[in-house]
N, C-alpha and C positions, 0 to 999 in steps of 0.2 A: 173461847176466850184466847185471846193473842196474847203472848209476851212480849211485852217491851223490848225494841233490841235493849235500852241500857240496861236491864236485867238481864238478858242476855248473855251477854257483856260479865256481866257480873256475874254470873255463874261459870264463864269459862273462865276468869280469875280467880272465883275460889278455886273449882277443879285443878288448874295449875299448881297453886300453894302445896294443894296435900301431895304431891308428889316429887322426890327431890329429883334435881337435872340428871344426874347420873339415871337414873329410873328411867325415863319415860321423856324422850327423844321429842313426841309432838302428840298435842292431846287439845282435842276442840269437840265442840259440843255441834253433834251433827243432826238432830231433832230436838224438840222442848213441844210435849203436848200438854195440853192442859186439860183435867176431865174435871169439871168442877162437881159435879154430882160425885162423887167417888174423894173429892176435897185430896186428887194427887195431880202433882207433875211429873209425867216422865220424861228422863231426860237419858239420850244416847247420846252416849261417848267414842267417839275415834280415836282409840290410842297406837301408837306406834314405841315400841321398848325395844332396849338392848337385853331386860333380862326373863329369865324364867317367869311364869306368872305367878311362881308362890313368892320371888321378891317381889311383885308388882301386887300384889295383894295385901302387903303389907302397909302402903300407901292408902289403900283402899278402906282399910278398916275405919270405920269412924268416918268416912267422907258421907254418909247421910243427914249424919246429926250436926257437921261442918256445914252442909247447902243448905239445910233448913235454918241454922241461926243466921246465914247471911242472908238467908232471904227474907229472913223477921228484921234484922237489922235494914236491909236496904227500902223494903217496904213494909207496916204491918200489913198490908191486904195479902200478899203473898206467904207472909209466914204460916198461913192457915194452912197450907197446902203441906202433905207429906211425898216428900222427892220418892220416883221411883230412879233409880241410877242404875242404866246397863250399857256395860262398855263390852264392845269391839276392839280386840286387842288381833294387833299384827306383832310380831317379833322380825326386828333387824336380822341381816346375817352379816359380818364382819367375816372377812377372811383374815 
C-alpha cells in the first residue's frame, strides 16, 4: 500500500511542529512503508540538530501519539495504523 504524497506531506508537517527551530536545523521524512498485516507505518526520519540528542529527545517524546492523531484527523483509514518513528540524526558543527 502506497502513501499518498498529501499524507506525506502531512506527516512531515506534523514531524516539524514537535520540534522547536532552535532544536532541529532540517528534518524530512526519508521512507514511509506501510505493512498492513502488522496495521503499522514506518516512517524514517532525516534530521539534522544543533544540539546534543538528549535535547533533541525532548522533542521526540510524544511524537507517536502526535502522528497517529494527525493521521486519524487527516484520514480515518490511516488512523488505523500505529507509526513506527526512527530517526537518523546528524549533529551540526559550528565553530
Amino acid at each position: 500500500m502506497n502513501i499518498p504524497e498529501n499524507v506525506r506531506k502531512h506527516l512531515e508537517k506534523t514531524v516539524s511542529e514537535a520540534f522547536p527551530d532552535e532544536r532541529v536545523t532540517d528534518i524530512r521524512v526519508e521512507d514511509v512503508t506501510v505493512d498492513v498485516d502488522a496495521g503499522e507505518i514506518r516512517i524514517t526520519l532525516i534530521v539534522s540538530t544543533t544540539v546534543d540528542p538528549t535535547k533533541f529527545a525532548e522533542g521526540y517524546f510524544g511524537l507517536t501519539g502526535k502522528i497517529r492523531r494527525s493521521l486519524a484527523e487527516n484520514d480515518a483509514k490511516w488512523g488505523r495504523f500505529f507509526p513506527v518513528i526512527t530517526p537518523s540524526i546528524g549533529q551540526e558543527v559550528h565553530a
